[in-house]
C-alpha positions as CSV (number, residue, x, y, z in Angstrom):
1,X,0.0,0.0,0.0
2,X,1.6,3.6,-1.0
3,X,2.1,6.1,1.7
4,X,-0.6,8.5,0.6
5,X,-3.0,5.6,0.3
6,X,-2.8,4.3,3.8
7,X,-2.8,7.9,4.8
8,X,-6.0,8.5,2.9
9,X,-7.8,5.3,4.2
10,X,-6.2,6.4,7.6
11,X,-8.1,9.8,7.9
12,X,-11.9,8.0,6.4
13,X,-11.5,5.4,9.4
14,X,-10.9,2.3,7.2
15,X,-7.5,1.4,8.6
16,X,-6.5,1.8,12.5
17,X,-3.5,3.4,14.0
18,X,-1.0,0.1,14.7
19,X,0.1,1.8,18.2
20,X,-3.8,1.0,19.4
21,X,-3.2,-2.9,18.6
22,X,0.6,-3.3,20.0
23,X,2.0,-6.6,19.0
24,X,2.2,-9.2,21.7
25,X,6.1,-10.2,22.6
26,X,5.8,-13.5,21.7
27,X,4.4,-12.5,18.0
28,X,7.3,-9.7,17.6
29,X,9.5,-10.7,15.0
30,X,12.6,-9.4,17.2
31,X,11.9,-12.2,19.7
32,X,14.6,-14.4,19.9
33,X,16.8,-11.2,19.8
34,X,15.2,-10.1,22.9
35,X,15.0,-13.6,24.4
36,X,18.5,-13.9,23.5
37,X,19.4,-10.4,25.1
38,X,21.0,-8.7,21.9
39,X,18.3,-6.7,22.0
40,X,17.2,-5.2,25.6
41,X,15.5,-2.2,27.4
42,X,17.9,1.5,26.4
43,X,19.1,2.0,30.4
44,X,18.5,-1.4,31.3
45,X,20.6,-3.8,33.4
46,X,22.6,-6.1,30.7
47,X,23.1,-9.7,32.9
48,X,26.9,-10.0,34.7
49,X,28.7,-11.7,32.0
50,X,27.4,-9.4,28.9
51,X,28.4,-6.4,31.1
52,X,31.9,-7.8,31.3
53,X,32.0,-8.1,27.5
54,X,30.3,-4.5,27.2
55,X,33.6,-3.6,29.2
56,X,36.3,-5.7,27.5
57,X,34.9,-4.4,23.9
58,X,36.0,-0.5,25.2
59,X,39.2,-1.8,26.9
60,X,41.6,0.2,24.0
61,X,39.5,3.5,24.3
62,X,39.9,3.1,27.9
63,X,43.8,3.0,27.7
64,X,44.1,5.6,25.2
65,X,41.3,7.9,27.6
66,X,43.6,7.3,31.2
67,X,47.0,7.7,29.0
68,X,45.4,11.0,28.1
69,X,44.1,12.3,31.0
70,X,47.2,11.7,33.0
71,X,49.5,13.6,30.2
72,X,47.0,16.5,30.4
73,X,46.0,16.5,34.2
74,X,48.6,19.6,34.9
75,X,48.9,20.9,31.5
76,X,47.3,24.0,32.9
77,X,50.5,24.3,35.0
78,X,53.8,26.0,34.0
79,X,55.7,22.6,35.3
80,X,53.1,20.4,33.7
81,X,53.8,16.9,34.8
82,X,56.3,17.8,37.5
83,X,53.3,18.0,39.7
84,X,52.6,14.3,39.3
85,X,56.1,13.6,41.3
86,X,56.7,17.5,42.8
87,X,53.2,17.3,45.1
88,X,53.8,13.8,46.7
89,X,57.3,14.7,47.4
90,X,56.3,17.7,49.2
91,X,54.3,16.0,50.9
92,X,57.0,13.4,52.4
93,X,59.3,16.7,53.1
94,X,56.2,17.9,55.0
95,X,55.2,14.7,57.5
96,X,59.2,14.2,57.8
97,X,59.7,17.7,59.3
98,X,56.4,17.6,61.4
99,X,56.6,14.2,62.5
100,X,60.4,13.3,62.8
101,X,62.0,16.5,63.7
102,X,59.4,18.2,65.7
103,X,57.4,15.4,67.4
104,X,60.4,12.9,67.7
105,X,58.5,10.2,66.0
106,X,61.2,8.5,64.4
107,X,62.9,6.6,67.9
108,X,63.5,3.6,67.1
109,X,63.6,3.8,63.6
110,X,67.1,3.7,62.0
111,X,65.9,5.2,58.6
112,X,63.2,7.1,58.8
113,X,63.3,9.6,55.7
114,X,62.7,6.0,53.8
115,X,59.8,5.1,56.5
116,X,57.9,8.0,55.9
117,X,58.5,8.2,52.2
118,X,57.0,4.7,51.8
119,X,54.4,5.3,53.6
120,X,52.6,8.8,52.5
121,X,53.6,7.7,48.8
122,X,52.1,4.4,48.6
123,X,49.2,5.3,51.3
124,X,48.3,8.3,48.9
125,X,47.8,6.0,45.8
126,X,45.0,4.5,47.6
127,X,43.8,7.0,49.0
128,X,42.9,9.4,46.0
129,X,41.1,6.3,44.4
130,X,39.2,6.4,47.9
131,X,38.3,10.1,48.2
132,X,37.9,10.5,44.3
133,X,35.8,7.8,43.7
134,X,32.8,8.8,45.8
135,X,31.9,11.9,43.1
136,X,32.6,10.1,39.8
137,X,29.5,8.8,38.8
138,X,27.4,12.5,39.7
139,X,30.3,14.3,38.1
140,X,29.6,12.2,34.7
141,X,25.8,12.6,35.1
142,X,25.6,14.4,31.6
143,X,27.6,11.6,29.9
144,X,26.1,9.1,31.2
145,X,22.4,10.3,30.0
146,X,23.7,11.4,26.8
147,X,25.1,8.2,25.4
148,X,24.5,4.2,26.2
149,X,27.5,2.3,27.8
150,X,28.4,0.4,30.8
151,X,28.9,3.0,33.6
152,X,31.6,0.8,35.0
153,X,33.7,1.7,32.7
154,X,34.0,5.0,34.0
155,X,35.3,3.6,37.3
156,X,37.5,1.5,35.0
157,X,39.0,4.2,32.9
158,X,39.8,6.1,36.6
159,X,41.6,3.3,38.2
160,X,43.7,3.6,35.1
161,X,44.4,7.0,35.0
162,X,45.7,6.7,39.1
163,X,47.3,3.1,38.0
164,X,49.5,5.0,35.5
165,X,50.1,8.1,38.0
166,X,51.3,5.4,40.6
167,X,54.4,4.4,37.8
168,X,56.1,7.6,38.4
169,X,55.5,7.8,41.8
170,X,57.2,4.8,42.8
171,X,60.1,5.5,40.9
172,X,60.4,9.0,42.5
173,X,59.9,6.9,45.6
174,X,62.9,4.2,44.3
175,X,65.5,7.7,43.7
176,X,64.2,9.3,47.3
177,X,66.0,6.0,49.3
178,X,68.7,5.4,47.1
179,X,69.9,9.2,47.5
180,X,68.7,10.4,50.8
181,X,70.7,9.6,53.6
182,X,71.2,6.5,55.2
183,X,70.9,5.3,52.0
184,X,69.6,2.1,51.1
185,X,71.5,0.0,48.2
186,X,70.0,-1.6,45.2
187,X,68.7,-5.3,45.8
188,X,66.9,-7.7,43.3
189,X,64.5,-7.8,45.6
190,X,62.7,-4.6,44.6
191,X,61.3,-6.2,41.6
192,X,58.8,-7.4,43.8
193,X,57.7,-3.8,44.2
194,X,56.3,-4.7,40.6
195,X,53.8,-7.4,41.4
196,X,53.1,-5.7,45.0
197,X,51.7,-2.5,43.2
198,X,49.9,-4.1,40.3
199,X,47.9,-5.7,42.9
200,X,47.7,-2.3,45.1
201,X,45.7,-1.2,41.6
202,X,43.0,-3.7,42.0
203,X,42.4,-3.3,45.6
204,X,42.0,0.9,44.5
205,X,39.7,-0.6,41.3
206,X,37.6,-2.8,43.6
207,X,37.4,0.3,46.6
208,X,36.5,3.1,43.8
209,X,33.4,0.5,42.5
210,X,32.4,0.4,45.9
211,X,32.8,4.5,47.0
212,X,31.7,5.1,42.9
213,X,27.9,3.5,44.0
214,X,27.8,5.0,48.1
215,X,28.7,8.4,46.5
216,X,25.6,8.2,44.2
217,X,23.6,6.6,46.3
218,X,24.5,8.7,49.7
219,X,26.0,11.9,48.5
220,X,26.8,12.9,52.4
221,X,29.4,10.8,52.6
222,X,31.9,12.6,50.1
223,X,31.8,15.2,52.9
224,X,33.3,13.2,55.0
225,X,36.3,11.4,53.0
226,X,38.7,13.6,54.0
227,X,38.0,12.6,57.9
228,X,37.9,9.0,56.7
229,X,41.3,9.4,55.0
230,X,42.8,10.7,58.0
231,X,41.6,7.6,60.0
232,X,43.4,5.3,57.8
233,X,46.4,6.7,58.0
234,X,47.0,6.8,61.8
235,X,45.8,3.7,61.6
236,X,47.7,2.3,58.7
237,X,50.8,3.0,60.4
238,X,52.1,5.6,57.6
239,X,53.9,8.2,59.6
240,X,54.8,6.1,62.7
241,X,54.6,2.5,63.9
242,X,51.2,1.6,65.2
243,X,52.6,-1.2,67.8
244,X,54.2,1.3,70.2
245,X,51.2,3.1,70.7
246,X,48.6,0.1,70.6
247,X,47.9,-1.3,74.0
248,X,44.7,-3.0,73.1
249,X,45.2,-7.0,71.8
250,X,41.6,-6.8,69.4
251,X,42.1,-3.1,68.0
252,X,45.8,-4.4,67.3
253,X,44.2,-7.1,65.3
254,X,42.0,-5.6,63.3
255,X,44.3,-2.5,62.5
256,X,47.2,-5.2,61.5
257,X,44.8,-6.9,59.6
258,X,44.0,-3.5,57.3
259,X,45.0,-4.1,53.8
260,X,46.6,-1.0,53.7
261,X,48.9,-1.6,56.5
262,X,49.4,-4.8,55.3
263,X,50.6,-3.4,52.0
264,X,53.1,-1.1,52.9
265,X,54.7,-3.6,55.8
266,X,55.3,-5.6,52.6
267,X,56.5,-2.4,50.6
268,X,58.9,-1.3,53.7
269,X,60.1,-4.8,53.5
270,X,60.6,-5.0,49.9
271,X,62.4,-1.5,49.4
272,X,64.0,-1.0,53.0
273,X,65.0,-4.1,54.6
274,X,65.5,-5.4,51.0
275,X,63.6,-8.8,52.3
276,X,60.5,-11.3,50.3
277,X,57.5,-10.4,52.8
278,X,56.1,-13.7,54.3
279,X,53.5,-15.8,51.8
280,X,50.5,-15.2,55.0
281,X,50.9,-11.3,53.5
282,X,51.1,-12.5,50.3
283,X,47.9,-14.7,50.6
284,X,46.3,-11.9,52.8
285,X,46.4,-9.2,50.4
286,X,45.4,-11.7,47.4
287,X,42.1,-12.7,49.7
288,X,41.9,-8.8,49.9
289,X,42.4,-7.9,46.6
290,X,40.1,-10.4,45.0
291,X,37.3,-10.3,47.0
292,X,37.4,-6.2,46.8
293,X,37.3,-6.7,42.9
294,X,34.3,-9.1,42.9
295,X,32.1,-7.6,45.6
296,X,32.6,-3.9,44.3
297,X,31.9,-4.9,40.9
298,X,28.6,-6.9,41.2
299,X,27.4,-3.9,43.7
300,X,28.1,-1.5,41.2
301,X,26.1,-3.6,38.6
302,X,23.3,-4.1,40.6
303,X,22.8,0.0,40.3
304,X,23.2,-0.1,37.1
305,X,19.7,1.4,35.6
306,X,19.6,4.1,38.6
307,X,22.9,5.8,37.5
308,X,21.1,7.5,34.6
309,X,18.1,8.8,35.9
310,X,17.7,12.7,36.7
């Protein structure tokens, strides 16, 4: 039937409008596409192992957006990408004058410039993927409701960008103990900083799926990150040991037990006492890591239709 036809019969009443006689979903010809999911709901909630393949499919635009991002993150700067290496160094300079020559924190400890330096540089790679995590989904709001992709990837894409910022921080980390006094020689043993820090970036992926969902869900709580941070490190023994001041047999437990403090014990012994940390921190951190990365990521999933909504 021509165009003009229909639209003649249309008008006289002879022919209905299709909308008032919708086609039942087991007559649609798209069926078995939408049985067979290729086909699904704009917004909707793809099942677990399509999402994953949603994800893997953007993987190369992923590492091209955080390889980006990280070369332009200071560009507005006059020292550009000093900053990724000049801020964190600072702030070693800072809690080492503060907390070693004022306060006297360093008794007991024979090399405390390297101490300290492990511990606010490594401490700070997880905590920006803590603190920065909790805005990124509200923060992408107008992405998200202009175009159809798996939100996780923009949790994805920021573990990334921080994974690559980490590269240069340990090295600056690396030439701070090799040329600051007592200085610590070279060992083979470092190269076990390698593995150590790939698997301190999916503990941060797994922590910013879980803060990426609270801070959408409960946007309170980015107010109080900061106080949060703080927490962790006193408690992560980053500027001081935590067993001097620890009394208490259960809060000793559980604050040994942190993944974070467990991470840089094993850093301290990697890069200071130039020793393999003990295969219970190994395991521990591996338990950690892997159940971080699962939990976080099916708890983002499951919110996946809401993060689009106005």
């Amino acid at each position: 039937m021509r165009p003009v036809e229909f639209q003649r019969k249309f008008h006289q009443g002879d022919i209905s409008a299709p909308w008032n006689h919708p086609v039942p979903a087991e007559e649609s010809p798209y069926k078995e596409l939408i049985a067979s999911g290729a086909v699904m709901r704009v917004g909707g909630r793809p099942s677990l192992a399509r999402y994953v393949a949603q994800i893997w499919k953007r993987c190369d635009f992923l590492v091209y957006d955080a390889r980006s991002r990280v070369r332009t993150r200071n560009s507005h700067t006059r020292l550009g990408s000093f900053w990724l290496v000049g801020k964190p160094v600072l702030d070693v300079a800072f809690y080492f004058l503060v907390f070693g020559l004022l306060l006297k924190a360093n008794r007991g400890i024979d090399n405390y410039v390297a101490y300290v330096a492990v511990g606010v540089l490594m401490f700070r790679y997880s905590s920006v993927a803590m603190t920065q995590s909790v805005g990124l989904i509200r923060s992408s709001r107008s992405m998200i409701q202009a175009f159809n992709f798996p939100r996780a990837s923009l949790v994805v894409s920021f573990a990334l960008r921080e994974a690559l910022s980490a590269v240069p921080l340990l090295l600056s980390l690396i030439v701070m103990i090799l040329a600051i006094p007592p200085h610590v020689a070279p060992s083979l043993v470092w190269l076990l900083a390698l593995p150590l820090i790939v698997l301190q970036g999916f503990f941060n992926l797994g922590l910013s799926f879980v803060m990426a969902r609270l801070g959408f869900s409960v946007p309170d709580i980015s107010q109080g990150m900061t106080f949060l941070s703080r927490i962790l490190m006193y408690g992560s023994g980053v500027i001081f040991p935590i067993e001097r001041f620890i009394n208490h047999p259960a809060v000793y437990d559980v604050m040994t037990n942190n993944p974070l403090f467990i991470l840089l014990s094993m850093y301290r012994t990697i890069l200071i006492d130039r020793s393999v940390p003990p295969p219970q921190n190994w395991l521990s951190l591996a338990l950690w890591c892997l159940g971080l990365i699962v939990f976080g990521f099916v708890f983002f999933w499951r919110a996946e239709e809401k993060y689009g909504r106005p």
